[in-house]
C-alpha positions as CSV (number, residue, x, y, z in Angstrom):
1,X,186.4,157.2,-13.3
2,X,183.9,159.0,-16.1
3,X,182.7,155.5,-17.6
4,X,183.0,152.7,-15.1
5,X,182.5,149.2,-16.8
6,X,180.4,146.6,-14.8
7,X,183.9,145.3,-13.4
8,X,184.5,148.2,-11.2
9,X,180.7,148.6,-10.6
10,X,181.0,145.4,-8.5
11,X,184.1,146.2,-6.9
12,X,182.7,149.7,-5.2
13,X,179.7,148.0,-4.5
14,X,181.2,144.6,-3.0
15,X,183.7,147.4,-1.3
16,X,181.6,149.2,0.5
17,X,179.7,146.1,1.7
18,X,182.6,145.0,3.2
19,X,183.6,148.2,4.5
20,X,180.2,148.5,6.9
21,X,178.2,150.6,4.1
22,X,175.7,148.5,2.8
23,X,173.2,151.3,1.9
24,X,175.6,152.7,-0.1
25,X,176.3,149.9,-2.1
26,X,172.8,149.4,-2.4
27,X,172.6,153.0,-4.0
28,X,175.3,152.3,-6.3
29,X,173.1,149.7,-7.6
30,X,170.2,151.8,-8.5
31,X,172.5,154.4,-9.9
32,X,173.8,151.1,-12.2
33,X,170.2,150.2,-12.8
34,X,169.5,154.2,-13.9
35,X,172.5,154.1,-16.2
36,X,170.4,151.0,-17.7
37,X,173.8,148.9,-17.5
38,X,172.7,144.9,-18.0
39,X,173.7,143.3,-14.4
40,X,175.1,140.1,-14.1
41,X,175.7,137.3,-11.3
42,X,178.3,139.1,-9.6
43,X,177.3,141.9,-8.8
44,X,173.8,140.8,-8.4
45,X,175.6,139.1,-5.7
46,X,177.2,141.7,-4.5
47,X,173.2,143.5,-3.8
48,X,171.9,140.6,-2.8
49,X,174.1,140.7,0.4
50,X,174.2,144.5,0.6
51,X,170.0,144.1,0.8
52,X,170.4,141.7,3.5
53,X,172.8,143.5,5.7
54,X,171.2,146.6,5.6
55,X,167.8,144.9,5.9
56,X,165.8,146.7,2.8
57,X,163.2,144.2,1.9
58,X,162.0,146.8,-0.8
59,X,165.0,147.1,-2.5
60,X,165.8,143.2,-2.1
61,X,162.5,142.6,-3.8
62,X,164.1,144.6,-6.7
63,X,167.1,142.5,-6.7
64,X,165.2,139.3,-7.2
65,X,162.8,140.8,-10.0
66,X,166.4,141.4,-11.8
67,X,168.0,138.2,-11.2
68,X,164.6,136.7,-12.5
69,X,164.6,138.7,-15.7
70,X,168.1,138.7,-16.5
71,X,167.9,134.8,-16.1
72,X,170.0,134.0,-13.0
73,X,166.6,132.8,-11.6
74,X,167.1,129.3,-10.9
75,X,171.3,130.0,-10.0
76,X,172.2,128.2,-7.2
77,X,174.3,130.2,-6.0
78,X,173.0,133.7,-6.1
79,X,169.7,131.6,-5.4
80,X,171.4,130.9,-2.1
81,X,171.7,134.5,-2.0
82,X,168.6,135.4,-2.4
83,X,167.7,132.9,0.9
84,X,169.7,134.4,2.9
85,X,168.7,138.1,1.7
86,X,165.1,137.5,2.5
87,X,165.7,135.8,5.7
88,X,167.8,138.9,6.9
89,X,164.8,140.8,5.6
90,X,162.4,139.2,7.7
91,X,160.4,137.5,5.0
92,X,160.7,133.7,5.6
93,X,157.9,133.5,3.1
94,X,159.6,135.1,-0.1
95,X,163.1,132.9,1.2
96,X,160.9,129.5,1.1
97,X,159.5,130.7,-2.5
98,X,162.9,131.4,-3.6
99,X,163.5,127.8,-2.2
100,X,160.7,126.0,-4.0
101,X,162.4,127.6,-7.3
102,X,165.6,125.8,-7.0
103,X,166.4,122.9,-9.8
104,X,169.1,122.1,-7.1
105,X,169.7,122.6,-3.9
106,X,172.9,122.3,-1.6
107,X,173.8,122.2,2.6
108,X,174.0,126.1,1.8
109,X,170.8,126.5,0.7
110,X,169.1,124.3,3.5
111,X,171.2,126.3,6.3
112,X,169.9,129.8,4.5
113,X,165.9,128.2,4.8
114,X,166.6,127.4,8.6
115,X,168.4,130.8,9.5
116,X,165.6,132.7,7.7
117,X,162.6,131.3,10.0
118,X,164.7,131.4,13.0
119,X,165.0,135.0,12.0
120,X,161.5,135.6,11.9
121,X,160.6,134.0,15.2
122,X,159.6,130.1,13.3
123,X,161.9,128.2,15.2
124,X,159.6,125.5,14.8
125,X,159.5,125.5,11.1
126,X,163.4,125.6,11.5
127,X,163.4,122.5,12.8
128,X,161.1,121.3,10.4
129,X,162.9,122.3,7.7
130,X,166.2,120.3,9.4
131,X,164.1,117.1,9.7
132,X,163.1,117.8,5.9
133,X,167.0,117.9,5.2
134,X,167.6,115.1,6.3
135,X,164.9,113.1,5.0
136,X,166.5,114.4,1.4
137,X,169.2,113.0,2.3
138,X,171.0,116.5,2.3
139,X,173.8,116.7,5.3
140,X,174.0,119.4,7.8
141,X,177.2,120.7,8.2
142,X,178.9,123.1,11.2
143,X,177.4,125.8,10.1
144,X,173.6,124.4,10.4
145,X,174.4,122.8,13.6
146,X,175.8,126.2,15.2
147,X,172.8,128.4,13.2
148,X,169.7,125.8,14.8
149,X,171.5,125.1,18.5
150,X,170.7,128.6,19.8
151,X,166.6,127.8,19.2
152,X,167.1,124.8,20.9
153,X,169.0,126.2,24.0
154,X,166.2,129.1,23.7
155,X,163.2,126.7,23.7
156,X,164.8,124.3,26.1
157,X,164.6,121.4,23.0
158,X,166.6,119.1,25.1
159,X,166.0,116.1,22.9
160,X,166.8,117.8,19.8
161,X,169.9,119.0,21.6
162,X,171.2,115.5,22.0
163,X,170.4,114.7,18.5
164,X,172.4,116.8,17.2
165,X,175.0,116.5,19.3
166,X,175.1,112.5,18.3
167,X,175.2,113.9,14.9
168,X,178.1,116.2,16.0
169,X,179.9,113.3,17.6
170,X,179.3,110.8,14.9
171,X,180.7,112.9,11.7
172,X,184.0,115.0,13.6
173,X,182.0,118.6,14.1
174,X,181.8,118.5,18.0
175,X,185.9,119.8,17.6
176,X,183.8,123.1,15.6
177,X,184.0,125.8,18.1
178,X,180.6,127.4,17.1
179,X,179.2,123.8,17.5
180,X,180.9,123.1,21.2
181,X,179.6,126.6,22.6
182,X,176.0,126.2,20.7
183,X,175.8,122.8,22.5
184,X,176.6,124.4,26.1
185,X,174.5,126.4,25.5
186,X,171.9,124.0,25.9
187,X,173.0,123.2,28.9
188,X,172.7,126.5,30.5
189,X,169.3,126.6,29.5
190,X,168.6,123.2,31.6
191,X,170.1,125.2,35.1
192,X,166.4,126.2,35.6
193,X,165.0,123.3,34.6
194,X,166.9,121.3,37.1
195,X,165.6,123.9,39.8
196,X,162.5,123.2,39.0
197,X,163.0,119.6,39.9
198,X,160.9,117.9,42.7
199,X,163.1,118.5,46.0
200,X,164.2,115.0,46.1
201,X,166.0,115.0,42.9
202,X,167.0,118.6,42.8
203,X,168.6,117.5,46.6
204,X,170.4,114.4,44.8
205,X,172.4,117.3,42.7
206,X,172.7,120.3,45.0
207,X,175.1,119.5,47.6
208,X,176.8,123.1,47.8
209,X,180.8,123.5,47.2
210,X,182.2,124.7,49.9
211,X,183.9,127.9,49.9
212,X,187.2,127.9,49.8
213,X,189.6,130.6,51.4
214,X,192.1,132.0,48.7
215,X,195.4,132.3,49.1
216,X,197.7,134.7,47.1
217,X,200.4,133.0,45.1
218,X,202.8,136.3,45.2
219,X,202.2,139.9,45.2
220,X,202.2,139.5,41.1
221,X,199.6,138.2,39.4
222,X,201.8,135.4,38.3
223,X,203.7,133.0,40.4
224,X,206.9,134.1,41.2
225,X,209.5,133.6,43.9
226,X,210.7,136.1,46.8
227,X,213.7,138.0,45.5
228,X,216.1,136.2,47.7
229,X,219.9,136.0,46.0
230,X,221.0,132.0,46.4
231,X,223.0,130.8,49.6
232,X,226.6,132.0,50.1
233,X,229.0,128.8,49.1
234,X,228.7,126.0,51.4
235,X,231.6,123.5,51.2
236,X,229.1,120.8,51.7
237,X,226.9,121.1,48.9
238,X,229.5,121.3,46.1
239,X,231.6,118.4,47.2
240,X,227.9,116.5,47.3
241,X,227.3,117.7,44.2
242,X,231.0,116.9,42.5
243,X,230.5,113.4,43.9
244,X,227.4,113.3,42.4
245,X,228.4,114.4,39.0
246,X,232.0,112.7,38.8
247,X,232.0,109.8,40.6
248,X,230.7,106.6,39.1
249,X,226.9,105.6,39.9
250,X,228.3,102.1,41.8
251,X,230.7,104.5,44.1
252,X,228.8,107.9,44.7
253,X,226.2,106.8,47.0
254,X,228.7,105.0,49.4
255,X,231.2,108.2,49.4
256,X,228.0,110.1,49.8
257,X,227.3,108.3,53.0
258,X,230.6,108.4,54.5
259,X,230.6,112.4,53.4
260,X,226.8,113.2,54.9
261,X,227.3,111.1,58.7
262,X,225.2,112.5,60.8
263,X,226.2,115.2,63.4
264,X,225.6,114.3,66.7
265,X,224.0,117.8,67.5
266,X,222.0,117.8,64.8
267,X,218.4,116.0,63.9
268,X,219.9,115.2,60.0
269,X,223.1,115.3,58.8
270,X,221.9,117.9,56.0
271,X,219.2,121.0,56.5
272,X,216.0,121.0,53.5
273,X,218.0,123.9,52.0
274,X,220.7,122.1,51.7
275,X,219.5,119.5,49.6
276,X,217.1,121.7,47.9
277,X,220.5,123.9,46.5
278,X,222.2,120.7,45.8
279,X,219.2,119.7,43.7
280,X,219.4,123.0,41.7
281,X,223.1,122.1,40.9
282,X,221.8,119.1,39.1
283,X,218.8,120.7,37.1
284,X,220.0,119.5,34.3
285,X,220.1,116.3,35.0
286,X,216.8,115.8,37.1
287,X,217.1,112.0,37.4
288,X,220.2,112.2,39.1
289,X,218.2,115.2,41.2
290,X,215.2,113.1,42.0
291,X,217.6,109.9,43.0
292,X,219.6,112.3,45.4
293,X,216.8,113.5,46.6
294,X,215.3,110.2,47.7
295,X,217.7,108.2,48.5
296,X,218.6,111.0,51.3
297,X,214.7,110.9,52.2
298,X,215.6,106.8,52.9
299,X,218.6,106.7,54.5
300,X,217.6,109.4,56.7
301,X,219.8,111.9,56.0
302,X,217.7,115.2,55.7
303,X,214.3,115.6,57.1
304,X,212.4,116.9,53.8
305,X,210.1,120.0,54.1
306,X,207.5,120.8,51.5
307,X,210.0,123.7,49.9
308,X,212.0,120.9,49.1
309,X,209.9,119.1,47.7
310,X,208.8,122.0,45.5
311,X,212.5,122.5,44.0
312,X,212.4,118.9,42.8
313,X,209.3,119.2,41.4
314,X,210.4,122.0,39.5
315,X,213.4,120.6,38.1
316,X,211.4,117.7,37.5
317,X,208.5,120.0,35.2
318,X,211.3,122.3,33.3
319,X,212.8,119.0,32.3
320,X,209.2,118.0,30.8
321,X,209.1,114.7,33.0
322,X,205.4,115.2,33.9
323,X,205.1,111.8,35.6
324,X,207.8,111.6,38.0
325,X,206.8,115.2,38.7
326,X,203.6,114.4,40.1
327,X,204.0,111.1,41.9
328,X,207.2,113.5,43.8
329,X,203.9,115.7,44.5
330,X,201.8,113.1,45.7
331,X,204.0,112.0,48.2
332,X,204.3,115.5,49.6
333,X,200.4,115.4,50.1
334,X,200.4,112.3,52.4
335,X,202.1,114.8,55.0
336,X,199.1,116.9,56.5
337,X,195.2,117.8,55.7
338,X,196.6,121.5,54.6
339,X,199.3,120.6,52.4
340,X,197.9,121.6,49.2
341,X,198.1,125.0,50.1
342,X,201.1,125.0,51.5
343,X,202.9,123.4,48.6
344,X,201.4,125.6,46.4
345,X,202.9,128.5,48.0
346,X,206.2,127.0,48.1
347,X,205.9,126.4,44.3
348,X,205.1,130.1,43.6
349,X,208.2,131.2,45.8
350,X,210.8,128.9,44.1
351,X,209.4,129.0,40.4
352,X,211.4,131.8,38.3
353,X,214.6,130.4,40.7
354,X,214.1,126.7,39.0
355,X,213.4,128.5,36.2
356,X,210.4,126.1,36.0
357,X,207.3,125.0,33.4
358,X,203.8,126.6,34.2
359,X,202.0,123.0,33.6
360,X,203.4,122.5,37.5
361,X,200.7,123.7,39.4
362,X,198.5,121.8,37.0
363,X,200.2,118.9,38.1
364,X,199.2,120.4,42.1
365,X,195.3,119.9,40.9
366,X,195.8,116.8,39.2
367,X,197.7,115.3,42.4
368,X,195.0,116.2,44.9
369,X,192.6,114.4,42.7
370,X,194.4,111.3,41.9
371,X,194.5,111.6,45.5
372,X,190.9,112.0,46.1
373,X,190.7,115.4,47.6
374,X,188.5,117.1,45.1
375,X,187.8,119.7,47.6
376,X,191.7,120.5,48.2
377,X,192.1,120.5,44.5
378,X,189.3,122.8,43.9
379,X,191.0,125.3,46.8
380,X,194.1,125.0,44.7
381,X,193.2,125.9,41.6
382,X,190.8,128.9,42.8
383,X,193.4,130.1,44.7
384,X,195.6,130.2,41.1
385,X,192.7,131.8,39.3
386,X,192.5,134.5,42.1
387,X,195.6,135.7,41.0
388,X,195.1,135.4,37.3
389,X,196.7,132.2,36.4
390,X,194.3,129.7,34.9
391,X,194.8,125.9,35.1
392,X,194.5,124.4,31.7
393,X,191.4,123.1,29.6
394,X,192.3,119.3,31.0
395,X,192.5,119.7,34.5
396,X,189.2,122.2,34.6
397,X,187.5,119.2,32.9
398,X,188.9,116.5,35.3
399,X,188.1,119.1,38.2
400,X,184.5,118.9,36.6
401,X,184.6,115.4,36.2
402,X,185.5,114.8,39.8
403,X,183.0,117.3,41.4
404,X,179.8,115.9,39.4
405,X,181.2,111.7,40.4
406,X,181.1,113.2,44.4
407,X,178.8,115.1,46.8
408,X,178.7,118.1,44.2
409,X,176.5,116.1,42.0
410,X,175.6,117.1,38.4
411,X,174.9,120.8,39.2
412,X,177.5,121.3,40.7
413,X,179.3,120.5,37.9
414,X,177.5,123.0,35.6
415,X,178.2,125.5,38.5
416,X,181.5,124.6,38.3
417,X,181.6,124.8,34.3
418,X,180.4,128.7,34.6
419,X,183.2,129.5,37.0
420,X,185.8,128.1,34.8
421,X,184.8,128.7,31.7
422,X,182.7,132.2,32.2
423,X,183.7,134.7,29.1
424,X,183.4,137.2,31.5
425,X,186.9,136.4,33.1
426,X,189.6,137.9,32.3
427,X,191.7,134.7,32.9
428,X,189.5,132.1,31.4
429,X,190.1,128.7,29.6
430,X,188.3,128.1,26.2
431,X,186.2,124.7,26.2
432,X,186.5,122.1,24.5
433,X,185.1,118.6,23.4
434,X,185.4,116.5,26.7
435,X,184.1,120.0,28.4
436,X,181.1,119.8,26.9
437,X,180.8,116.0,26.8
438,X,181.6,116.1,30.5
439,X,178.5,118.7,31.1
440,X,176.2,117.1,28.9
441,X,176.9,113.9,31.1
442,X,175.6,116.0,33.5
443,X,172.5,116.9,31.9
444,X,172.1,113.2,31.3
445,X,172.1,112.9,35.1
446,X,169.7,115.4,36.0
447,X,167.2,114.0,33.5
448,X,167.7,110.8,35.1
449,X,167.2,111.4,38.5
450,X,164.2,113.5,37.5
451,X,162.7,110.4,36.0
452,X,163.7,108.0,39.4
453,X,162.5,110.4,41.5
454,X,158.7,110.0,39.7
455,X,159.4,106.3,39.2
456,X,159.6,106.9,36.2
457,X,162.7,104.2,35.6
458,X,161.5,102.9,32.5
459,X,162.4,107.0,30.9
460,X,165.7,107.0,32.6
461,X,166.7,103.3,31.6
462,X,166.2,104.6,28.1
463,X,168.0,107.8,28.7
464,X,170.9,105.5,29.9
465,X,171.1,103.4,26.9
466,X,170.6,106.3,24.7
467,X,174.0,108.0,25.9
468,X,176.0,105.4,24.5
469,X,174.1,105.8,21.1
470,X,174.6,109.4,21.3
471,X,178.4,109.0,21.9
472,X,178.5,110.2,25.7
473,X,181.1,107.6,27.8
474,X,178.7,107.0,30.4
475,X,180.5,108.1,33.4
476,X,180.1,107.5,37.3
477,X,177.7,109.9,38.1
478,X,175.2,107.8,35.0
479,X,176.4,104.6,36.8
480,X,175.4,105.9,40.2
481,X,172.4,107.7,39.3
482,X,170.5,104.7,37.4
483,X,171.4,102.1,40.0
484,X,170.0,104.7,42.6
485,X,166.8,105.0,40.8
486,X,166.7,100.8,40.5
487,X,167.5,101.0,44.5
488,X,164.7,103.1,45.2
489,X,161.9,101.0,43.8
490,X,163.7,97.6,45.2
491,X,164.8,95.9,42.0
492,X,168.0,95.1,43.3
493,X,169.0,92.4,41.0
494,X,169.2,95.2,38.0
495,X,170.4,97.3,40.7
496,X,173.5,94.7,41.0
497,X,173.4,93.6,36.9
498,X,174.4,97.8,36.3
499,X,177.1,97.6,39.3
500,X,178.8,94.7,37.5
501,X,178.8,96.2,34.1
502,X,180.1,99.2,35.5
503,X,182.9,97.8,36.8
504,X,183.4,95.8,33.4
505,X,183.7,98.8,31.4
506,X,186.2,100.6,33.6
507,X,184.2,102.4,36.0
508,X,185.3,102.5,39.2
509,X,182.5,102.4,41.7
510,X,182.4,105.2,44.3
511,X,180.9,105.6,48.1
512,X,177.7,107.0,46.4
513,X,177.3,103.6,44.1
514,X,178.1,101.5,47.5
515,X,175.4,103.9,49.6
516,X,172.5,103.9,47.0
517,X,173.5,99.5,46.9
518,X,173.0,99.5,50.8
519,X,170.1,101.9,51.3
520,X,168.4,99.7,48.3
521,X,169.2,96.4,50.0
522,X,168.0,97.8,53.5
523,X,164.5,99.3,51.9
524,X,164.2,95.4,50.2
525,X,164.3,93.7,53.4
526,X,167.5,92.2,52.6
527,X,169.6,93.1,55.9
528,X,172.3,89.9,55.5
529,X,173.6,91.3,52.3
530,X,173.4,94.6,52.9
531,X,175.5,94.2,56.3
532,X,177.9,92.1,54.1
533,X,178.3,94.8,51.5
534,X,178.7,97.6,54.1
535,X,181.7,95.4,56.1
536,X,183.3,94.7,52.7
537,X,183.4,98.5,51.9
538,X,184.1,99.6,55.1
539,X,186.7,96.9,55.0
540,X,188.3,98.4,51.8
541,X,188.7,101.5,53.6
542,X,186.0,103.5,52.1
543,X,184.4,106.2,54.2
544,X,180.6,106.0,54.3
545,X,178.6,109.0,55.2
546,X,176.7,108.1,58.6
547,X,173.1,108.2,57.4
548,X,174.3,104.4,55.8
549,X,175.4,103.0,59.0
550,X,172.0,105.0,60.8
551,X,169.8,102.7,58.1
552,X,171.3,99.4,59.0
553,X,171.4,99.9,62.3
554,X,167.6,100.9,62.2
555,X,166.8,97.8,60.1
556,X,169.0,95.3,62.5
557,X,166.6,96.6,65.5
558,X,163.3,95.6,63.6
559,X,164.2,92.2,62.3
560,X,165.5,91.8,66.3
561,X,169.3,92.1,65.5
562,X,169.6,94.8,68.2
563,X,173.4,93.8,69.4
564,X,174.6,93.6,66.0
565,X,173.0,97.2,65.7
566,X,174.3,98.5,68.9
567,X,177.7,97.4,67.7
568,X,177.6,98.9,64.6
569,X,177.0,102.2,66.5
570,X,179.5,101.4,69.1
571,X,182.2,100.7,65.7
572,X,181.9,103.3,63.7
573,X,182.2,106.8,63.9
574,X,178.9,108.3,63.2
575,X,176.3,110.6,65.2
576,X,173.0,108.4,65.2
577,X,169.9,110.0,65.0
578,X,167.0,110.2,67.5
579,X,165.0,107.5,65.2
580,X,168.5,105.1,65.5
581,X,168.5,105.8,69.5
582,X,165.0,105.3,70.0
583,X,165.1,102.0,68.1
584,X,168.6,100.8,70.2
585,X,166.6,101.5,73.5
586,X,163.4,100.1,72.4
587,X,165.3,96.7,70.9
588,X,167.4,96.6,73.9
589,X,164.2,96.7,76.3
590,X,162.6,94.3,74.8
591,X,165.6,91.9,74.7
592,X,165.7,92.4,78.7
593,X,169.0,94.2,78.4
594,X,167.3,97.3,80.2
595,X,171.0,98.4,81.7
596,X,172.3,98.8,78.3
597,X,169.3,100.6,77.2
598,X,169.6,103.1,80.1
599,X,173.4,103.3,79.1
600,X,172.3,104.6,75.4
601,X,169.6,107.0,76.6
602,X,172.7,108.6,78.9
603,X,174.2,109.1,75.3
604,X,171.4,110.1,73.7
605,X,170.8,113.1,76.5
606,X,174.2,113.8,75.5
607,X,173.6,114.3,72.2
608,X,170.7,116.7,72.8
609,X,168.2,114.1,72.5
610,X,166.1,114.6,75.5
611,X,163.5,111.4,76.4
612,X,160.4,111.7,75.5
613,X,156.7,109.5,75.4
614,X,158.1,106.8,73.5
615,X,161.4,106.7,75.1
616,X,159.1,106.5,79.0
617,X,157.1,103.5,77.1
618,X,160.7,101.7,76.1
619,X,161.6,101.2,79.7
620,X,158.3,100.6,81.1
621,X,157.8,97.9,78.7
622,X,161.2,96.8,79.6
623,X,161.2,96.8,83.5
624,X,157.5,95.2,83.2
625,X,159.1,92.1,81.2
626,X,161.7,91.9,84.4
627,X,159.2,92.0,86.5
628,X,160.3,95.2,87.9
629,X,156.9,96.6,89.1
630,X,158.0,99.3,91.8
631,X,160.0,100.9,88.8
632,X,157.1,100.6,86.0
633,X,154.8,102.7,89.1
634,X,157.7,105.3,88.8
635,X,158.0,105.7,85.3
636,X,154.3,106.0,84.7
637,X,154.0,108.6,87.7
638,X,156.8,110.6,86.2
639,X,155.2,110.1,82.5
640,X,151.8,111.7,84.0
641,X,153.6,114.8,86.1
642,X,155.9,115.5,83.4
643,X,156.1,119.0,81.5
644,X,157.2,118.6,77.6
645,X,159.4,121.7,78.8
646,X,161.8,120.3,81.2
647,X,161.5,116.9,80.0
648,X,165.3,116.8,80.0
649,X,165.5,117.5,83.5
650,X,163.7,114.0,83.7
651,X,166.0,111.4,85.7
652,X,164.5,108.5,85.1
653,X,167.5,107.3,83.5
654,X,169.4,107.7,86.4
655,X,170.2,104.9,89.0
């Protein structure tokens, strides 16, 4: 072209901006400037972001010094330009000058300001400059939330973090991608912080997961049955399944009964396969399917094995009825502690046969923890993921969810978050908003506990209220965590007051809520109601862990309550420790009841507690208040003789 115009002088340079040539563009701009060609806003735009990319502060200083004189100086647009030109540059001072020169200023202009001192290592005015913003009464949009979150993740600005993230919540941009993954990233950053807790509250959230074994699915890396060919014809399953399809629904199921009696020979009058190839005749119908199938399971007529219940299930998910699907595959979980597994086996060998949905081992994880069993449902879906099939956004978050409300605790659940939702594997899951909602609940938590720990419960009482203005659902593991803290320092009536509002907005309470109550009561002094709360929740058929029971039983012995305590360990199945032993032998001595004492300290050797000092002084205070005086001589000979290495071999305790 012998005599370009300034048209096609902004199209090579914008072109090989966009190509990955900035400097060349930028020497297509001098060579403009040499031809003494006038420039105007376009392709002074064009430099401007040629100068940033390839980072040429000289040559962006030129650029200004023409936008200036050719009078684009106070544009907002290429002004916004220039901003960003500089920041790229390196010169947050020239950017803020730009800045100051403005007659207007927009979000874009604000963003540029912040990116250009976070560029030159000012994250501190960045955040200034946001705080300025908003005082103008400018908004942030996406874009400044996802350009200041990585300073805050960097310099651990945990409050600043949740402000914005309330801001996110409040005005629709916590959907934003950019913003969700700037916003984890915060969390990351609060891993070593939480490790740098003081034991006590780093111990309340570092229960390890336990390591599950992994089980292939199939030799694929995608679930897949055996190649098997179908059953020869058996003359019993079609005319089941022509009465089932032909017969009216008032008639069928008598005919069926008279058709299946049972044979004498025989446990059931059909075999699992059977029914299972009777329900694959009916797939397309899987309410007539599921009837069949239970109404055999009642009227005894086929003992159902888990591969049975797998082919329902799958006729039940390719049919899209997710509900029915997974109460069928809860009630296959009541059989046995290692069902999970074993059901999810049977689903990868008969899924391509029921030509089935993938959302049905989601349905497997969701099961277990409807059921409780976070554990199994954590085994399940690692055991998918070990063979490359990911369970979906939803159930990794209620996976998440369920590890942080148990013994996992909140790091866990970021531990758990990095598995999942690592970038690093191949078959990951993208986050999303209740992912990072569900993590930041986490954070939440650890702050909390942070603050109990210290005594500090006035700081985690306002981190508590400030969730809800934040827009984080306070979840159980909040719940649990604040009454603990209020437990700890004895206020149990605000301790109670959080349990009740808990339970009004929705929340179910958990063994943790129930042990911090009881562990809180017992530290108060107030034994009658924290007996009364243990019998009710033991009552409701909630499992307490045995450090609970040890407590109580402990504080029945010093108030003088030592049968009620000895029954307690008699009741429940628990291992006491040498401190609950020692305080069942000493309360039983001193209550004259020496035989039962000696009876405990038999169990006690058993348990590898061997007697020692104070266990001697227990029964010589105890035969001295019988009277026993030839015995006390004993004792107190055997105390003096005694070696502290073969104090087991003691035999005191024998008669």
């Amino acid at each position: 072209m012998p005599d370009p115009d300034l048209r096609s002088w902004t199209a090579l340079i914008t072109t090989y901006a966009k190509r990955g040539l900035p400097r060349e563009s930028v020497r297509l701009y001098d060579e403009l400037r040499k031809k003494r060609i006038e420039p105007d806003k376009f392709v002074l735009l064009s430099a401007a972001k040629a100068c940033a990319a390839s980072v040429d502060l000289a040559k962006a200083r030129d650029v200004h010094k023409d936008a200036v004189e050719y009078g684009f100086g106070s544009d907002l647009v290429l002004g916004n330009a220039l901003i960003d030109m500089y920041g790229k540059c390196g010169s947050h001072e020239e950017a803020r000058r730009v800045f100051g020169e403005l007659a207007e200023r927009d979000v874009i202009s604000w963003t540029s300001l912040v990116a250009a001192y976070l560029n030159s290592g000012l994250p501190s005015d960045a955040f200034r400059v946001l705080r300025d913003m908003g005082s103008k009464g400018a908004k942030p949009n996406s874009v400044t939330l996802s350009t200041i979150l990585p300073a805050c993740s960097n310099l651990r600005a945990l409050n600043l973090g949740r402000e914005i993230h309330g801001f996110a919540m409040r005005n629709g941009f916590s959907e934003n991608v950019f913003v969700s993954s700037g916003l984890v990233d915060i969390v990351y950053s609060v891993l070593a912080f939480a490790m740098a807790l003081p034991t006590t509250a780093r111990r309340m959230f570092t229960i390890p997961l336990p390591k599950m074994p992994l089980r292939s699915l199939s030799t694929s890396p995608h679930p897949q049955p055996s190649d098997q060919s179908p059953p020869s014809p058996d003359p019993l399953i079609s005319t089941a399944v022509s009465v089932l399809r032909d017969h009216r629904s008032k008639s069928r199921w008598n005919h069926l009964k008279s058709l299946l009696r049972p044979i004498p020979s025989a446990a059931s009058a059909m075999t699992s396969d059977q029914v299972s190839q009777i329900v694959l005749r009916l797939k397309n119908n899987p309410r007539l399917a599921l009837r069949f199938f239970l109404w055999s399971k009642t009227h005894s007529l086929v003992s159902p094995s888990l591969a049975s219940h797998a082919v329902v299930a799958h006729v039940l998910a390719r049919n899209r009825l997710k509900s029915l699907a997974k109460s069928l595959i809860r009630s296959a979980l009541r059989s046995d502690e290692d069902a999970p597994l074993s059901l999810l086996d049977e689903l990868a060998r008969s899924y391509r046969l029921c030509d089935s949905a993938p959302f049905v081992f989601d349905l497997l994880v969701e099961a277990c923890l409807d059921s409780r069993r976070a554990d199994r449902a954590l085994e399940v879906a690692r055991s998918l993921r070990s063979r490359g099939v990911s369970p979906s956004t939803a159930v990794c978050n209620h996976l998440i969810r369920s590890v942080a409300a148990g013994a996992g605790g909140s790091l866990a659940a970021v531990a758990l978050y990095r598995e999942f939702f690592d970038p690093q594997i191949a078959s990951r899951v993208s986050p999303n908003t209740q992912t990072f909602n569900s993590i930041l609940l986490s954070l939440y938590s650890i702050l909390m506990a942070a603050a109990c720990d210290e005594r500090r419960i006035g700081e985690a009482e306002k981190l508590f209220e400030e969730m809800t203005a934040k827009g984080v659902k306070r979840g159980v593991m909040a719940y649990n965590t604040i009454i603990g803290g209020f437990s700890a320092i004895g206020d149990m009536d605000r301790a109670e007051e959080l349990r009740r509002e808990m339970v009004m907005s929705g929340v179910e309470p958990t063994r943790v809520t129930y042990e911090r109550l009881i562990d809180g009561l017992c530290k108060a002094g107030d034994v009658d109601s924290a007996v009364r709360l243990y019998n009710d929740v033991r009552g409701a058929g909630v499992e307490m862990e045995g450090f609970v029971a040890d407590e109580l039983v402990v504080e029945l012995c010093e108030r003088g309550r030592v049968l009620e305590g000895l029954g307690i360990v008699r009741r429940e199945r628990f291992v006491p420790s040498r401190r609950c032993y020692l305080r069942v032998v000493k309360g039983l001595c001193e209550c004259g009841e020496v035989e039962a004492a000696l009876k405990v300290q038999a169990e006690m050797v058993g348990r590898g507690y061997g007697p020692d000092e104070e266990v001697y002084e227990a029964f010589v205070d105890g035969y001295a208040r019988l009277g026993d005086v030839e015995r006390v001589r004993k004792l107190k000979d055997e105390m003096s003789r005694i070696d502290e290495d073969n104090v087991e071999g003691s035999t005191f305790y024998k008669r």
